[in-house]
C-alpha positions, 0 to 999 in steps of 0.5 A, spaced: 716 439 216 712 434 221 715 438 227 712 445 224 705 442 223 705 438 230 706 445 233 701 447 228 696 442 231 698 444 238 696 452 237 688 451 238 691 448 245 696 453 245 695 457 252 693 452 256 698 445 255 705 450 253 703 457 258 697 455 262 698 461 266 690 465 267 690 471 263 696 470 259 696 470 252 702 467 248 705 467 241 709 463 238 716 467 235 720 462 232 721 455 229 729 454 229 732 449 226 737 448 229 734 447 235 729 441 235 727 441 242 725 449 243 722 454 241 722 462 241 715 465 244 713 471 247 707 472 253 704 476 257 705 473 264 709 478 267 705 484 265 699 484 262 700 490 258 707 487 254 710 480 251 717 478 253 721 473 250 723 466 252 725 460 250 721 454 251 724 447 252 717 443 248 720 436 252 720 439 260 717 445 258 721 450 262 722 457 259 729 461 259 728 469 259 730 472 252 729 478 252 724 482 258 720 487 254 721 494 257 716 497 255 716 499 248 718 493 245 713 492 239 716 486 235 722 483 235 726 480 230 731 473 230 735 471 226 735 464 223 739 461 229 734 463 234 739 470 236 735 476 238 737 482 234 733 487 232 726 491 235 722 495 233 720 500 239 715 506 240 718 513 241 711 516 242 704 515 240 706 517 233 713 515 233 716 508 231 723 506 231 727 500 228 733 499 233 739 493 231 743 490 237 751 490 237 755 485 240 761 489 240 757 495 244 752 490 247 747 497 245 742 497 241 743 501 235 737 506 233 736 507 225 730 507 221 724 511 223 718 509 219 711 513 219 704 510 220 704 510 213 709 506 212 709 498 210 716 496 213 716 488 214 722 484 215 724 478 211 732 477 214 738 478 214 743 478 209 750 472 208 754 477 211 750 479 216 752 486 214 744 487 212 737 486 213 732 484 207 726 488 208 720 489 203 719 496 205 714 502 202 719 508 205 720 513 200 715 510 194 709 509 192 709 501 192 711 496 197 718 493 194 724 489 196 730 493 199 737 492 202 737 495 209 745 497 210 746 496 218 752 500 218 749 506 214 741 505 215 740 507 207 735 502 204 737 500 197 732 498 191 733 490 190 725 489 186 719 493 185 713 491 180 711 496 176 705 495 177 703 493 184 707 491 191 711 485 191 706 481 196 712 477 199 720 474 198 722 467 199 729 468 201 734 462 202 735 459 207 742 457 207 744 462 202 740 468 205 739 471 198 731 472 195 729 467 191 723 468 189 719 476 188 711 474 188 706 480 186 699 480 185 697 486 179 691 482 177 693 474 176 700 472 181 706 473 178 713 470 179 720 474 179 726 469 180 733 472 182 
């Protein structure tokens, strides 16, 4: 907790003590865990128009290439060990595509294809790795929990609130189960797994 606030406080000098390099705007992707000495960012060094992905060593601030953005790339995700493993890309204007990695293949697999109207956000993955945790609006009319398959694609219903979207979900860190479901119909409420 104290290194994420120290990296907190650090944000408003973020450009120039961790990427000082001019006209490149930088993020922070990820804090790892189990990686007390790095941390996954993003930044537009190598072309103004897109953001690569790299480990930075915060000790000697040397940078590893993660991932070079193709061009398309519009968000990527990592799981809680800092892994690359899923993207979300541009087909066209009007076409976005969730893709996942697969280590067996080394190919990036292609399975959802969320319109501009809907609200896709992701939460994790599942204990088994078999799954994505997603609060999703795709095919309802509220924002709700789902199970995305990774062998099928299909998302399955976890929790919706009948009366509003599910605003957020903690998940487990050590279980990669949900925990926690909040809403906010009119006053906050809780749903405990």
């Amino acid at each position: 907790m104290v290194r994420l606030f120290k990296l907190i406080c650090l944000s408003a000098y973020w450009d120039s003590l961790l990427t000082p390099f001019e006209g490149t705007r930088a993020y922070i992707r990820s804090v790892v865990r189990t990686e007390p000495e790095k941390i996954l960012i993003g930044h537009n060094k190598r072309d103004q128009t897109v953001f690569d992905l790299y480990w930075l060593n915060l000790k000697t601030k040397e940078q590893t290439l993660v991932a070079r953005n193709p061009g398309n790339v519009l968000y990527r995700i990592t799981d809680n060990e800092g892994k690359l493993r899923a993207r979300v890309a541009n087909l066209a204007e009007d076409k976005r595509i969730l893709e996942v990695f697969n280590p067996a293949g080394s190919k990036w697999m292609r399975f959802a294809t969320p319109g501009l109207e809907d609200a896709v956000r992701f939460l994790g993955f599942t204990a088994d790795d078999k799954g994505m945790w997603l609060l999703s609006n795709r095919g309802r009319d509220r924002i709700s929990l789902v199970r995305m398959d990774l062998d099928t694609g299909q998302e399955s219903l976890v929790y919706e609130d009948p009366h509003s979207d599910v605003e957020g979900v903690w998940i487990g860190y050590h279980t990669k189960i949900p925990l926690i479901a909040f809403s906010n119909p009119d006053d906050q409420k809780l749903f405990f797994f």
